[in-house]
C-alpha positions in Angstrom: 70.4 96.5 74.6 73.6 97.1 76.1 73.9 98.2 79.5 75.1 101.8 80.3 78.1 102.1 82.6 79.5 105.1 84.9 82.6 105.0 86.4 82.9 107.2 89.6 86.1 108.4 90.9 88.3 109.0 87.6 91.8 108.8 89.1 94.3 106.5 88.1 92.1 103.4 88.7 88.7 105.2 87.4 89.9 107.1 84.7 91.8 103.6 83.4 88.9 101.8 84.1 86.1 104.5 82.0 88.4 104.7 78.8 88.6 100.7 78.3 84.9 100.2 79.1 84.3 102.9 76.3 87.0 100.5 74.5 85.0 97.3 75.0 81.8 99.4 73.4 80.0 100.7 75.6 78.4 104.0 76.3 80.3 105.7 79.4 79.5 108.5 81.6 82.8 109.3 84.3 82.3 111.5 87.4 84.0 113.3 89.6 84.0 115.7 92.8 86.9 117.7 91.1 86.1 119.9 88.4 89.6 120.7 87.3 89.8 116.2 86.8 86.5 116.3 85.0 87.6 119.6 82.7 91.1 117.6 81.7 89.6 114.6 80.7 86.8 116.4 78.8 89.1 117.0 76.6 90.8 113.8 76.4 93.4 114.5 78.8 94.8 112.7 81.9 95.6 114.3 85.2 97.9 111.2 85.8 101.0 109.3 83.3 99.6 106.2 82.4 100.8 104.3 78.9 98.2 104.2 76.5 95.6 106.0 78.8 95.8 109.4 77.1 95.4 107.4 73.0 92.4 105.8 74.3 90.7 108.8 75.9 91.4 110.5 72.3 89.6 107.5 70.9 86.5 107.6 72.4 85.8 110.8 74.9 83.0 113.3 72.9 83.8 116.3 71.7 87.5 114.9 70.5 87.8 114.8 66.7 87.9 111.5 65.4 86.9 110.1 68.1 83.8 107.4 69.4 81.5 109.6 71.5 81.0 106.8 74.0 82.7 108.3 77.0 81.5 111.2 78.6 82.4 113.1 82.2 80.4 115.0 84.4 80.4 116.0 88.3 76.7 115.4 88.4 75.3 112.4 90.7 71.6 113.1 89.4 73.4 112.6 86.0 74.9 109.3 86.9 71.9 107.9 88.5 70.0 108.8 85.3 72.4 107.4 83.0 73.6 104.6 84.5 72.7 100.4 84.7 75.9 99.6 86.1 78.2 102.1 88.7 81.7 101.3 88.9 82.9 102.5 92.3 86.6 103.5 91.5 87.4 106.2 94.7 90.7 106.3 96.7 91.0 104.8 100.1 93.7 105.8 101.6 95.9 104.9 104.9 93.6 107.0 107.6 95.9 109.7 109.3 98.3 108.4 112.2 96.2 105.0 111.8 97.2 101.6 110.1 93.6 101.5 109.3 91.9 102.5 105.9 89.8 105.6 105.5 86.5 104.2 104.0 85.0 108.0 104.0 85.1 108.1 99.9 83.9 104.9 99.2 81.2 105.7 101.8 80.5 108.8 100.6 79.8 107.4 96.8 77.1 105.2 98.3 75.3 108.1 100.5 74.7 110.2 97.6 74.1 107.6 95.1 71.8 105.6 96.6 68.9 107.7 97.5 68.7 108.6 94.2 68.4 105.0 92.1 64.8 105.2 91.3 65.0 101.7 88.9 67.1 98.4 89.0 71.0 99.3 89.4 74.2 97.5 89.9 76.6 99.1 92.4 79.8 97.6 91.4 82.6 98.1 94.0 86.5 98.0 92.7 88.2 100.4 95.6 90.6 98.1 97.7 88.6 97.8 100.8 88.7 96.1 104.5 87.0 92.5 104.2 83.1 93.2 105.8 82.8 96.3 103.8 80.4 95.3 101.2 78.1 93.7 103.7 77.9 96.9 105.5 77.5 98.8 101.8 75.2 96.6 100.2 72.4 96.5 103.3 73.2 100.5 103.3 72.4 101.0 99.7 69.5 98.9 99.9 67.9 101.3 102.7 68.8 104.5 101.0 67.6 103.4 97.4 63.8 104.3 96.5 64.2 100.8 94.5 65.4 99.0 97.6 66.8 95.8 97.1 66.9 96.0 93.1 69.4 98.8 93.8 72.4 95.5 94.2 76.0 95.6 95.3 78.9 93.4 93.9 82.2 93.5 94.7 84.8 93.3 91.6 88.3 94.1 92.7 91.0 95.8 90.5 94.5 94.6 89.7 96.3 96.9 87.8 99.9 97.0 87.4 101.0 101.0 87.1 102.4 101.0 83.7 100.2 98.2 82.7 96.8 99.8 83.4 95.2 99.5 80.3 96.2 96.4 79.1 95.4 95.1 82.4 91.8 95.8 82.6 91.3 95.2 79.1 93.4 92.2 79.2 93.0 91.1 82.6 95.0 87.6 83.9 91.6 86.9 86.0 87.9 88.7 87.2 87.0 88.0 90.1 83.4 89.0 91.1 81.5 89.1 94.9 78.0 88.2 94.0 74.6 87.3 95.4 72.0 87.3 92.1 72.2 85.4 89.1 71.4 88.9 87.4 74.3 90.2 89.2 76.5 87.9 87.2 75.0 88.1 84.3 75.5 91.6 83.9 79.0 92.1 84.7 79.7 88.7 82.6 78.0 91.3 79.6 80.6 93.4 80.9 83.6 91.5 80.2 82.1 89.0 77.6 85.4 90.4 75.6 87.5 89.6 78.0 86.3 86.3 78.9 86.3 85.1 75.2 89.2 86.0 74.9 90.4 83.4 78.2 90.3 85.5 81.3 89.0 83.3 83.8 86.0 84.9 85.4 85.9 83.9 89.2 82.5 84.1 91.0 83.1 84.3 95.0 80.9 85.5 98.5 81.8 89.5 99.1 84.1 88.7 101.6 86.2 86.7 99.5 86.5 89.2 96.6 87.4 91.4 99.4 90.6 90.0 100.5 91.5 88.2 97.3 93.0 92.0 96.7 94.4 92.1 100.1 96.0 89.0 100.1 97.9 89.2 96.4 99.5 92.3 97.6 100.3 90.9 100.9 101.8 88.0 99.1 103.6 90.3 96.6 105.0 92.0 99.4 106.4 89.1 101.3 107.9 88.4 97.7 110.1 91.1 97.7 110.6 91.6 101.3 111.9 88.2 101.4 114.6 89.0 98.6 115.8 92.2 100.4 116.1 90.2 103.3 118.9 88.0 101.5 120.0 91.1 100.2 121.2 91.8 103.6 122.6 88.7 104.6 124.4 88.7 101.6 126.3 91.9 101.9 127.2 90.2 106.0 128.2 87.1 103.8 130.4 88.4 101.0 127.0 86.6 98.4 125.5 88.3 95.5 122.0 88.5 95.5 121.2 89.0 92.0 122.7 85.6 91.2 120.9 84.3 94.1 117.3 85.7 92.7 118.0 83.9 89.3 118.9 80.4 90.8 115.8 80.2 93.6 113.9 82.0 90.1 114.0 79.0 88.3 112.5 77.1 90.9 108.8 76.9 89.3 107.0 76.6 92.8 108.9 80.0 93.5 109.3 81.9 89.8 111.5 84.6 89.1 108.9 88.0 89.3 109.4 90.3 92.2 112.8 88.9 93.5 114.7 92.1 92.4 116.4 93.3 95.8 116.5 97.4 96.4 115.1 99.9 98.3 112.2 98.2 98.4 107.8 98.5 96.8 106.1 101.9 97.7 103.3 103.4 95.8 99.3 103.8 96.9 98.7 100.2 97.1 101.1 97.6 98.4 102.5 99.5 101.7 98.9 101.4 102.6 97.0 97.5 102.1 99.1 95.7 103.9 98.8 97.7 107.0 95.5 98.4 106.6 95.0 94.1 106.3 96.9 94.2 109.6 94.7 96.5 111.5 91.2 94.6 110.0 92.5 91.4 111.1 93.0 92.7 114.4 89.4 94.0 114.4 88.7 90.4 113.3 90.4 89.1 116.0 92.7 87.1 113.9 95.9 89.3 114.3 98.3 86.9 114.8 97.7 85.7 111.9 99.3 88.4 110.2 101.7 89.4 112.4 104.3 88.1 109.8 103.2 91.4 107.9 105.0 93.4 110.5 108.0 92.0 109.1 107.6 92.7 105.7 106.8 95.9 107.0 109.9 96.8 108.4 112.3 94.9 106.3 111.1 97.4 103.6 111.4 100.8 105.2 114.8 99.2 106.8 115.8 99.6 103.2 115.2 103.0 102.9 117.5 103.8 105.7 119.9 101.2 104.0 120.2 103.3 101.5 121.0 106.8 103.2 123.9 104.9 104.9 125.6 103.4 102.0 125.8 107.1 100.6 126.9 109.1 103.6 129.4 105.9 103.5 130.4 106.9 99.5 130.8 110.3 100.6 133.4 110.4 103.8 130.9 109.3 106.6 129.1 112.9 107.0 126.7 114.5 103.9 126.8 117.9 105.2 127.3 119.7 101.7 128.0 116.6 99.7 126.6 116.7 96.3 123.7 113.8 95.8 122.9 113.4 92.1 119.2 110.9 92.5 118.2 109.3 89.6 114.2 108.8 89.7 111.7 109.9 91.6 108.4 107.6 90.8 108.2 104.9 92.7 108.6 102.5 89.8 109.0 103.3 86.4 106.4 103.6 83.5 104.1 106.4 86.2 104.4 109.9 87.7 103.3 108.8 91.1 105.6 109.5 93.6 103.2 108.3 96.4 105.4 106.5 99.1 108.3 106.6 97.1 111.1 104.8 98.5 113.5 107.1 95.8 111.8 110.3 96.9 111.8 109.4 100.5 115.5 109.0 100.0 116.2 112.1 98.7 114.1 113.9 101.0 116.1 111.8 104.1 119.7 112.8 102.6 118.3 116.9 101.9 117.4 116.9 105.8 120.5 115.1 106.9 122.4 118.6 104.8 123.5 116.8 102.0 122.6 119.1 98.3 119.7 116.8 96.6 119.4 117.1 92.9 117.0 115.0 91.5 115.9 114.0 87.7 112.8 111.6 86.4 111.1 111.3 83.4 107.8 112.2 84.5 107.3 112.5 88.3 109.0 115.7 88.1 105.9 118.2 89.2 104.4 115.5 91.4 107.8 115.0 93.6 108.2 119.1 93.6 104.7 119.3 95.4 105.7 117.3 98.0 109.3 118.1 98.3 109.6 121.8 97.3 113.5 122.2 98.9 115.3 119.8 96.7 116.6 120.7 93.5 115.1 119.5 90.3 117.3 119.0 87.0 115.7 118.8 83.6 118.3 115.8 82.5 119.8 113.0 84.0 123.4 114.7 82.8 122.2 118.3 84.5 121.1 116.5 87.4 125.0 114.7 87.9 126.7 118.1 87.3 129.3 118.4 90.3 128.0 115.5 92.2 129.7 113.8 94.6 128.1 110.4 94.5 125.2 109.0 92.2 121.9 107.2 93.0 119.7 105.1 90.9 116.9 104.5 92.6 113.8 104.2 89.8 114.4 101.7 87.1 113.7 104.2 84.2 114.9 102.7 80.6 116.4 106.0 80.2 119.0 105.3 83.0 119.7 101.9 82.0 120.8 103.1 78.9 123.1 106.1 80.0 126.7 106.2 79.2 128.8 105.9 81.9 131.6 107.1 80.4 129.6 110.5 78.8 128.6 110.8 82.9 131.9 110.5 84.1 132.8 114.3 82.4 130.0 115.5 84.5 130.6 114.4 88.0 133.1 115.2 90.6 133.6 111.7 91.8 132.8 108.7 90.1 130.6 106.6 91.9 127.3 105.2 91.7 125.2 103.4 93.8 122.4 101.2 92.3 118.8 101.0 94.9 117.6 98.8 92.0 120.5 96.3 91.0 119.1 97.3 87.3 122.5 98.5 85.9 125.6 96.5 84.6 128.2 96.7 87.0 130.9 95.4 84.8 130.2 98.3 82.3 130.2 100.7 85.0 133.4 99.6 86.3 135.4 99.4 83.2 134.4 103.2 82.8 136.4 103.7 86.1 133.4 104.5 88.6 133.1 102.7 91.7 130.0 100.6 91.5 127.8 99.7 94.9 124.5 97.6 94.8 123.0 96.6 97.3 123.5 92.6 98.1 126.4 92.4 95.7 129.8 91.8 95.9 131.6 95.4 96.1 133.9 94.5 93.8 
């Protein structure tokens, strides 16, 4: 018989993660601390923009006509620990306040109320990006609060999702990679992704601490990747280079590839810039700081970016932004998501409102979420609306929407033609010819 999974925590990684298990067949009960989450996705809704995550919720969430049955929420721990063989551990853990340091409070608050109520055999199943030595401390913890004791097991199976790419990543996924200390723990989480595996994911079995920082080290990695290319960025603007055409030449070097060597303003989002730091402060726990000191750097070079950005546009507009008109193209911090956490393009908008130049700013679908957080800057309902009167233009998301604008059906909108692109994703020949002046950053300006 099949095991029966619950997924708890049903944000972008839970929710995600409980639709394609439902997808792969099995029976799937999703919980949650917030009612309103729970009440949305009952009906086979998604609190969050995720491709392909709202059609697959409509395929198998009960109650939704047409639909499997197999996937089910509640806000019920008794319910979980009834339901469940397998608990996927899918809660936030965020940067903690004024700290480099992650706040493990969620993740340790799943386990305290779980555990004392496993009363047979259970796999805990961590996925929450965590600091290495975590599921050490969780797996002797569940073990003591557990009436089973030790058949109440941890393993530790990290996520890497793409935003964007979320569902085709975990039911696709390039590789598993699974902390384990039982043969039964492997064999049920093999059951788990037998389609996967068939299909050639490589399923890689590692100590906890391993799986750990496998997680932490590809974003670190990732990081340096693009860090590195907005480094060059800069020296190419001091030495008259282009950085794009720099990119594709190193690119085709195989031991270096061409992925995540698009200079801008640099990665944000709720993973890369919140784990790296919080890799930083564990290895100084650890006492191996210095090996990661190079982290710093990364760090830096990408909020340097940020206040790159701000000057090239008071620049555009006269040296002062006091009452210029700021027309800011994207909001999300990538494209393909509504999540505007750490948002290098909303962090530059906010930093231009605050320096008193008039922010107006447009994007596909991170419209309400940037509005929460930045309530004082305007909000068009078009990119056209949103470049009405302005004095200067930023793209700063790489939406497919802007690529394809007309620069010459934006040029009757604006006051002054001239755009500057935080994501050297636009044709700068094309924009030219229209008669705007074109900046990117660690190109040629003309």
């Amino acid at each position: 018989m099949a095991p029966r999974i619950t997924v708890i925590g049903t944000g972008y990684l839970g929710a995600t993660h409980a639709a394609a298990m439902a997808d792969l067949g099995f029976e799937v009960l999703g919980l949650d601390v917030v009612p309103e989450k729970i009440e949305m996705l009952s009906r086979g809704r998604a609190s969050i923009y995720e491709p392909g995550l709202e059609e697959l919720l409509a395929r198998h969430v009960q109650g939704v006509e047409g639909s499997s049955g197999r996937l089910r929420f509640t806000t019920s721990y008794a319910e979980v620990a009834e339901f469940g063989d397998i608990h996927f551990v899918c809660v936030h853990t965020p940067q903690r306040h004024g700290e480099y340091a992650c706040d493990m409070s969620y993740v340790d608050a799943v386990i305290e109320t779980l555990a004392p109520l496993l009363t047979r055999p259970a796999l805990v199943v961590g996925k929450s990006t965590v600091p290495v030595g975590s599921a050490d401390r969780l797996a002797a913890r569940l073990a003591e609060l557990a009436p089973v004791g030790a058949e109440a097991e941890l393993a530790w199976n990290p996520e890497f999702l793409r935003e964007g790419f979320a569902v085709q990543d975990t039911l696709h996924p390039d590789r598993i990679v699974a902390g384990l200390r039982s043969e039964r723990a492997e064999q049920l989480l093999r059951t788990v992704y037998a389609q996967p595996i068939g299909e050639g994911s490589p399923f890689v079995v590692t100590d906890f601490a391993t799986a750990e920082l496998v997680k932490t080290a590809a974003n670190s990695f990732l990081a340096t990747k693009i860090s590195f290319i907005n480094a060059m960025a800069e020296v190419c603007e001091a030495a008259d280079g282009d950085v794009v055409k720099l990119a594709e030449a190193i690119g085709h070097d195989e031991r270096i590839g061409s992925k995540f060597l698009r200079a801008g303003i640099g990665f944000g989002g709720g993973c890369l810039p919140k784990d790296i730091r919080a890799f930083m402060a564990r290895a100084g726990e650890l006492g191996a700081s210095q090996a990661l000191t190079f982290l710093r750097e990364v760090d830096s070079i990408n909020m340097r970016r940020r206040g790159h950005m701000v000057e090239l546009t008071r620049d555009a507009v006269g040296g002062t932004l006091l009452g210029r008109r700021v027309a800011v193209l994207g909001a999300t911090f990538k494209p393909d998501s509504d999540d505007v956490r750490d948002s290098p393009a909303l962090n530059v908008a906010g930093q231009l409102h605050l320096q008193g130049a008039q922010v107006t700013v447009y994007d596909p679908k991170g419209m309400d979420n940037a509005r929460a957080i930045f309530p004082t800057l305007r909000y068009a309902s078009g990119a056209l609306e949103a470049v009405r009167g302005a004095d200067v233009v930023l793209h700063l998301t790489e939406w497919r929407e802007f690529r394809e604008l007309d620069p010459e059906r934006l040029a009757e909108e604006v006051a002054v033609r001239h755009i500057l692109d935080g994501r050297n994703a636009l044709d700068p020949a094309v924009w030219r010819k229209a008669g705007w002046t074109f900046r990117a950053l660690g190109r040629p300006t003309a």
